[in-house]
C-alpha positions in Angstrom: 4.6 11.4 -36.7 4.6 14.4 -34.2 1.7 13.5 -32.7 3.0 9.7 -32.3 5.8 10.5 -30.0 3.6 13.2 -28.3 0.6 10.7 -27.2 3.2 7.2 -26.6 4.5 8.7 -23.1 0.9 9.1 -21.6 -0.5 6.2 -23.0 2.9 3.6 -21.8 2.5 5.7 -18.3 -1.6 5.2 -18.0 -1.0 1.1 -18.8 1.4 0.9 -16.4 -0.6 2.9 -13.3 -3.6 0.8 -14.7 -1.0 -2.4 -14.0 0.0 -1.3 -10.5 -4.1 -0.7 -9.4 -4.6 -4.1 -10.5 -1.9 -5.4 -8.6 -3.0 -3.9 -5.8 -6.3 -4.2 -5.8 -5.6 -8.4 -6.6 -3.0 -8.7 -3.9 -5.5 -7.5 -0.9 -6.6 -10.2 1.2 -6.2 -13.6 0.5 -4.2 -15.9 2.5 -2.3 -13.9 4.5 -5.0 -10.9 5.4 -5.7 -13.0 8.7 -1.6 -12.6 9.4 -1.5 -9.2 8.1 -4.5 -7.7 9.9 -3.0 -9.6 13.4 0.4 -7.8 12.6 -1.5 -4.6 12.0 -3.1 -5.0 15.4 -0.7 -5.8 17.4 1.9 -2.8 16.2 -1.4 -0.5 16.9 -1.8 -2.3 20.4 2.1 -1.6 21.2 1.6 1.6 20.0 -1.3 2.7 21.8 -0.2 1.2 25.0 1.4 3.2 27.6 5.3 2.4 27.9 6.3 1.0 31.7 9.2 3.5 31.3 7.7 7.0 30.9 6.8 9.1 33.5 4.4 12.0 33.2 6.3 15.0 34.5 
């Protein structure tokens, strides 16, 4: 029964990552991808763009 307790970690951890891809992979787009993307966009926009504050000394 060695080898029982030896393989049940790996095999419990790879259904599990298997579990998470699939949840990933299920939860992109849909719906909200339209808000998402926007919210993605405009963070980059306010990123990019140089602050009114800042001077270049």
């Amino acid at each position: 029964m060695d080898y029982v307790s030896a393989l049940l970690p790996p095999v419990v951890m790879a259904v599990f990552f298997i579990g998470v891809i699939r949840v990933i992979v299920k939860t992109q787009g849909g719906a909200n991808k339209t808000k998402e993307d926007a919210a993605v966009d405009a963070a980059l926009a306010r990123a990019e763009a140089p602050s009114a504050g800042k001077t270049d000394a």
